[in-house]
C-alpha positions as CSV (number, residue, x, y, z in Angstrom):
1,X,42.7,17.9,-69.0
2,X,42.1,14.3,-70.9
3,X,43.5,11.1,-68.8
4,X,44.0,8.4,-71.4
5,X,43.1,5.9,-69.1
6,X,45.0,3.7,-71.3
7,X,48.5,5.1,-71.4
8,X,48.0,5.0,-66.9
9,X,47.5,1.2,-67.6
10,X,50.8,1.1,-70.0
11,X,52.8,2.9,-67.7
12,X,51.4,0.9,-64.0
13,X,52.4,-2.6,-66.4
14,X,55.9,-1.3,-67.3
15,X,56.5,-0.5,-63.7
16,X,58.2,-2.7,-61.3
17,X,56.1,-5.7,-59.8
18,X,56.3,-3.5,-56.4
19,X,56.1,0.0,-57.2
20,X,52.4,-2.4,-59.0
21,X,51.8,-4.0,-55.2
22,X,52.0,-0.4,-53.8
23,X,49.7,1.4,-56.6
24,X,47.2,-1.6,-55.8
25,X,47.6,-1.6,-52.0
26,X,47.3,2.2,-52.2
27,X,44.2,2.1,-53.8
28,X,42.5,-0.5,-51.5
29,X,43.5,1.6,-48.3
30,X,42.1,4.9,-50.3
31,X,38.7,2.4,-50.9
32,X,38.8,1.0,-47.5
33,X,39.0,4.7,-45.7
34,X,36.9,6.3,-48.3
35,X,34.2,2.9,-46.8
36,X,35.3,3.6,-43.5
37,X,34.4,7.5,-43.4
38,X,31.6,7.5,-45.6
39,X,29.7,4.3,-45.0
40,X,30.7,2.6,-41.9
41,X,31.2,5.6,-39.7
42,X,27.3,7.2,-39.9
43,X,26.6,3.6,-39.4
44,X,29.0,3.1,-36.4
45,X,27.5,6.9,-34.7
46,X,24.2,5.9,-35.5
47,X,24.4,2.4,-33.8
48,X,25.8,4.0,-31.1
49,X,22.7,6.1,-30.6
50,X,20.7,3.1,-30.6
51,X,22.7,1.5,-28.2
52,X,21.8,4.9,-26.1
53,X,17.8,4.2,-26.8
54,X,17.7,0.6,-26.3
55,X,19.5,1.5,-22.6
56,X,16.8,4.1,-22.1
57,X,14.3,2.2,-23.5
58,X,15.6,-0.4,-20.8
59,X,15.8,1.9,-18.3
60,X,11.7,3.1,-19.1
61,X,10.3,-0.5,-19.4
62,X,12.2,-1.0,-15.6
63,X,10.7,1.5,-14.1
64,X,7.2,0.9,-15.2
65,X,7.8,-2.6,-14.4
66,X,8.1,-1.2,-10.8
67,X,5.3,1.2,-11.3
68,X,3.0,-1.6,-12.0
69,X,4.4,-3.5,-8.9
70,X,3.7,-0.9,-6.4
71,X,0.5,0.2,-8.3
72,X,-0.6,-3.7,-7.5
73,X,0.9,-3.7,-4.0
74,X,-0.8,-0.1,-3.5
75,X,-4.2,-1.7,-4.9
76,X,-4.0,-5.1,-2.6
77,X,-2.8,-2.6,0.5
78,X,-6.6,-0.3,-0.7
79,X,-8.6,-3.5,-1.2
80,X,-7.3,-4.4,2.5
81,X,-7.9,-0.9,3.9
82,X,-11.7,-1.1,2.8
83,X,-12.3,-4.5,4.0
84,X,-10.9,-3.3,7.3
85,X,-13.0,-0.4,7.3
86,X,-16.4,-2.7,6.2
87,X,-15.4,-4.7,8.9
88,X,-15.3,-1.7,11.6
89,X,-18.4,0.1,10.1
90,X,-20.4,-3.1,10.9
91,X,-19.3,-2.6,14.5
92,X,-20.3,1.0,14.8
93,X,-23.6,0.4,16.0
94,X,-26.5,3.4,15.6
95,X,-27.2,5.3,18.3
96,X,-30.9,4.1,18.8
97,X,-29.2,0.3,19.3
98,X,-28.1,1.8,23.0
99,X,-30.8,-0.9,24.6
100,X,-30.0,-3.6,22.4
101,X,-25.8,-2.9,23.3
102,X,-26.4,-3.4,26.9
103,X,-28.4,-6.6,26.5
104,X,-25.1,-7.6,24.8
105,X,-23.2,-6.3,27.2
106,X,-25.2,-8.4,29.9
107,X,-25.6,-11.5,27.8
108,X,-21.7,-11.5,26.9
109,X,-21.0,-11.4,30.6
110,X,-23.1,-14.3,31.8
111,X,-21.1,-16.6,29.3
112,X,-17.8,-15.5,31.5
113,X,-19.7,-15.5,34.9
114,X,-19.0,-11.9,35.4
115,X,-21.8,-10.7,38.2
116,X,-22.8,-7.7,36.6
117,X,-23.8,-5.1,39.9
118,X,-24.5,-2.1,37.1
119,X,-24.3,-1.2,33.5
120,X,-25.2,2.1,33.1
121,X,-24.9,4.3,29.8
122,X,-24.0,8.2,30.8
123,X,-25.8,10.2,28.3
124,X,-24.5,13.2,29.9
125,X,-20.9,12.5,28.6
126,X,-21.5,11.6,25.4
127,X,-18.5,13.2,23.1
128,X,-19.5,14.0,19.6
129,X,-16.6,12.8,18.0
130,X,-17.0,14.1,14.1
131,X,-20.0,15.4,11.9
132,X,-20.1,14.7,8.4
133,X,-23.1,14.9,5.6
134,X,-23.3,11.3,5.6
135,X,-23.9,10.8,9.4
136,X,-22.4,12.0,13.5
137,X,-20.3,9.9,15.7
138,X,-20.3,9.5,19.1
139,X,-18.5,8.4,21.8
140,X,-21.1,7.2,25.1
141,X,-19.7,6.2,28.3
142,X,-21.3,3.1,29.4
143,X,-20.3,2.3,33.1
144,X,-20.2,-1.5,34.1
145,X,-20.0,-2.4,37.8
146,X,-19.2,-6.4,38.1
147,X,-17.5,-8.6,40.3
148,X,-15.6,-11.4,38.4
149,X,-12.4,-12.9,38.3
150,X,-9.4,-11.4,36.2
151,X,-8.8,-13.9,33.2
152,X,-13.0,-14.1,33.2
153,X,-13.4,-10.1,33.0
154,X,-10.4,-10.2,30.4
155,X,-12.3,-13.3,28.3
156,X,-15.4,-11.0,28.8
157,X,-14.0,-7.5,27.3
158,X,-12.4,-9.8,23.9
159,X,-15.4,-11.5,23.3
160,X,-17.1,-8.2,23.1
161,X,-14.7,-6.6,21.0
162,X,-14.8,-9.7,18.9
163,X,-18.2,-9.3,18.1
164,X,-20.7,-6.4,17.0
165,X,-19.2,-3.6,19.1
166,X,-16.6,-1.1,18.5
167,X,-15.2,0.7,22.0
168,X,-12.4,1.7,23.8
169,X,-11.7,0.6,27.3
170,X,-11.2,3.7,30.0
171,X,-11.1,3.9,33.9
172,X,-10.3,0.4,34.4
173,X,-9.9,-0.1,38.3
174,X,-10.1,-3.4,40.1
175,X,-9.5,-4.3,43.7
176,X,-10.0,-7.8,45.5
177,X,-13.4,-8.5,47.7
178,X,-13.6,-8.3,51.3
179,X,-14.7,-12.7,51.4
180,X,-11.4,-12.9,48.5
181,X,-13.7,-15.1,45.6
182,X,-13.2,-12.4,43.4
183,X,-12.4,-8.8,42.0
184,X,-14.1,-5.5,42.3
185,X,-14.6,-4.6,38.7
186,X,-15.3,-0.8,37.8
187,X,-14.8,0.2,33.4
188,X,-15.8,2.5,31.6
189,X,-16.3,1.4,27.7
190,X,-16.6,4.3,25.1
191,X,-18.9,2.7,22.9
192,X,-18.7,4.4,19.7
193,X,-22.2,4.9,18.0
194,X,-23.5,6.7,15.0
195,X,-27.0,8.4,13.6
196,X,-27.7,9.1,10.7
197,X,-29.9,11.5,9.0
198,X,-33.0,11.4,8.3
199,X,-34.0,10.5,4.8
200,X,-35.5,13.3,2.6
């Protein structure tokens, strides 16, 4: 079937200046949905998917954001960690140094007029504390015997954990002299001591 797109023209001009309005605003809603449906919408569904991405995308760049904040905090906190443990391996003194710590020990405690009576190391009691390939550790009972006053015994014990000497303090007892000048000092220090093998 042949539209004589000529006679349609005829016919739309004879009609009524409305029934033309209606043909015309017909035709523009028929364009704008046939727009709507097959050009705006895909572009509408697919802008909504990006909107989706870009909040994922936003979501991803957050979180390694964070990532690289605790991977710096996590670093600084390592960094810390090691200088700590530099810093306590240059304490741990080898186990041939047992001569050399009690000079210390003796030295320290003439700064802080502490009478030393005794200092003696107790081989016998000497914990091995772990063995690894890279070297043992040991814990040796050094007994001091002094007669000081408290503050002076307590400036005594910092100053030597403030120096080259890594050691707990056990079987602390005090008790006042008979003339009353002083204190009765008996400690035990676990000096803690490594030796390392022997080369190849």
């Amino acid at each position: 079937m042949k539209i004589n797109f000529q006679n349609v023209m005829r016919s739309i001009n004879r009609a009524d200046i409305k029934v033309r309005y209606g043909i015309f605003a017909g035709i523009l809603l028929a364009i704008f949905v046939l727009d709507y449906f097959l050009l705006m919408a895909p572009q509408i569904r697919s802008l909504k998917g990006l909107g989706e991405a870009v909040k994922t995308a936003s979501a991803d760049v957050d979180r390694v954001s964070n990532d690289r904040q605790r991977m710096r905090q996590i670093k600084d906190g390592l960094n810390s960690s090691r200088a700590e443990l530099d810093a306590m391996s240059l304490k741990v003194r080898s186990l041939q140094e047992v001569p050399v710590i009690l000079e210390e020990i003796s030295r320290t405690a003439n700064q802080f007029n502490v009478k030393i009576d005794q200092v003696k190391p107790l081989p016998e009691s000497q914990e091995t504390l772990i063995s690894t390939p890279e070297g043992k550790y040991y814990a040796l009972p050094i007994v001091i015997q002094a007669r000081s006053g408290y503050h002076m015994f307590g400036h005594f014990l910092s100053t030597l954990e403030s120096g080259h000497l890594f050691f707990t303090l056990r079987d602390w007892h005090m008790q006042a002299e008979q003339d009353a000048k002083g204190l009765l000092v008996q400690a035990t220090l676990k000096v803690i001591l490594t030796q390392k093998p022997a080369p190849p």
